[in-house]
C-alpha positions in Angstrom: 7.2 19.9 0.9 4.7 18.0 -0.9 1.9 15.1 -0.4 2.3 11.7 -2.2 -0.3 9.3 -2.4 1.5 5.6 -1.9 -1.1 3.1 -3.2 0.0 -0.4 -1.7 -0.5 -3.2 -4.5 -1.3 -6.9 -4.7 -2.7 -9.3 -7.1 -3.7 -12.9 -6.4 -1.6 -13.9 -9.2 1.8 -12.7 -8.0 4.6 -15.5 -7.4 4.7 -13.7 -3.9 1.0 -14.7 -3.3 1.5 -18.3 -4.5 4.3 -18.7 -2.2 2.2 -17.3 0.7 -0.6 -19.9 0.0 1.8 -23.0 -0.1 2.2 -21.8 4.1 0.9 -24.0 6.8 -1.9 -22.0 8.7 0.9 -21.6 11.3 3.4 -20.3 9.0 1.0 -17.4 7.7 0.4 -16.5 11.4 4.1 -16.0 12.2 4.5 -14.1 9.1 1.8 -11.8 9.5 3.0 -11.1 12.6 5.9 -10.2 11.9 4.8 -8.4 8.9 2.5 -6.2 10.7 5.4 -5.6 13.6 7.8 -4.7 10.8 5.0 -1.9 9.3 4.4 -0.4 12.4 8.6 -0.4 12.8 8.2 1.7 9.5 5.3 3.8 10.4 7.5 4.8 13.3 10.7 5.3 11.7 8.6 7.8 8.9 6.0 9.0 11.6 7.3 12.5 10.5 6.6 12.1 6.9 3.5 10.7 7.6 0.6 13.1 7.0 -2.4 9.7 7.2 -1.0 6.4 7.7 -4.1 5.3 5.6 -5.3 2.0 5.7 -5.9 -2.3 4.0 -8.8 -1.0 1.3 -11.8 -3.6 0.8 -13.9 -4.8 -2.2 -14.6 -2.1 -4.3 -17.2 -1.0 -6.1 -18.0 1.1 -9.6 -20.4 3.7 -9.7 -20.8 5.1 -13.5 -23.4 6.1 -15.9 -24.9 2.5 -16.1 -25.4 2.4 -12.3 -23.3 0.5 -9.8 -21.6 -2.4 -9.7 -19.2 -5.0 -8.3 -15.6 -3.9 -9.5 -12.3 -5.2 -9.2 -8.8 -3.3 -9.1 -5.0 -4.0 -7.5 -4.9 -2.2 -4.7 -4.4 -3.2 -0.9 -3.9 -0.3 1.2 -3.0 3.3 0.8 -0.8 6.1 2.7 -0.2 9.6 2.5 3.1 11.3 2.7 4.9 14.6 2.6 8.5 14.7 1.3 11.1 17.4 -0.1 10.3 15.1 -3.8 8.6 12.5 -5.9 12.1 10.5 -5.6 12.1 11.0 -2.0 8.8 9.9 -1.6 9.7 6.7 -3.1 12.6 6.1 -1.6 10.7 5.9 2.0 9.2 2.9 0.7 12.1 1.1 -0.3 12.1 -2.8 1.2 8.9 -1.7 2.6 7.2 -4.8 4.3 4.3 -4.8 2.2 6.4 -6.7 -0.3 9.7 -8.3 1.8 7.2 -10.1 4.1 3.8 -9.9 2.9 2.8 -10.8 -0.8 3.0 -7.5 -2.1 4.2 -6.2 -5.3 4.6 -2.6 -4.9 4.1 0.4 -3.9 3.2 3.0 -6.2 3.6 6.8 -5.1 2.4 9.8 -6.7 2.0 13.7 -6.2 -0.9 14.8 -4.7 -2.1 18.2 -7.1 -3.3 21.3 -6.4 -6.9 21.3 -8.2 -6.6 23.8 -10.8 -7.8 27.1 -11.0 -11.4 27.9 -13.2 
């Protein structure tokens, strides 16, 4: 078994987020709702392959040789996972909610590394 990092992600331009902006106050209430009650049905039906449910990630910020700064990237949320393979991995996120209810894209998973040996 191995740990996959799932980075959740999301762009202001997506079609997805356009048609969640043309929703009635109302509407966006009802569907984050039910978004958030069809995550945790998700959370619950992979609790086993769960190793940190993770969390929505804020505004980000660059630190680099010139200082730090305001910065600016794609991603929403993040989770961390243990499964048999990359493709497994994946596959738990298929018609994940972060993208059949709220305006997500994707979700993007990736094997966590050992850090190599000096």
């Amino acid at each position: 078994m191995q740990n996959f990092l799932a980075i959740f992600i999301a762009t202001d331009a997506s079609r997805a987020r356009a048609n969640w902006g043309a929703l009635s106050p109302d509407e966006v209430a009802q569907k984050r709702a039910a978004g958030v009650a069809a995550w945790n049905d998700w959370v619950e039906r992979n609790k086993a392959s769960i190793v940190d449910p993770g969390s929505p990630i804020g505004k980000t910020k660059r630190a680099n040789l010139a200082g730090v700064s305001d910065g600016a990237n794609t991603i929403a949320a993040y989770t961390i996972i243990r499964a048999e393979s990359h493709e497994a991995a994946a596959r738990l996120f298929e018609n994940h909610p972060h993208f059949t209810i709220f305006p997500g894209e994707a979700v993007e998973v990736m094997p966590c590394l050992p850090i190599p040996a000096v």
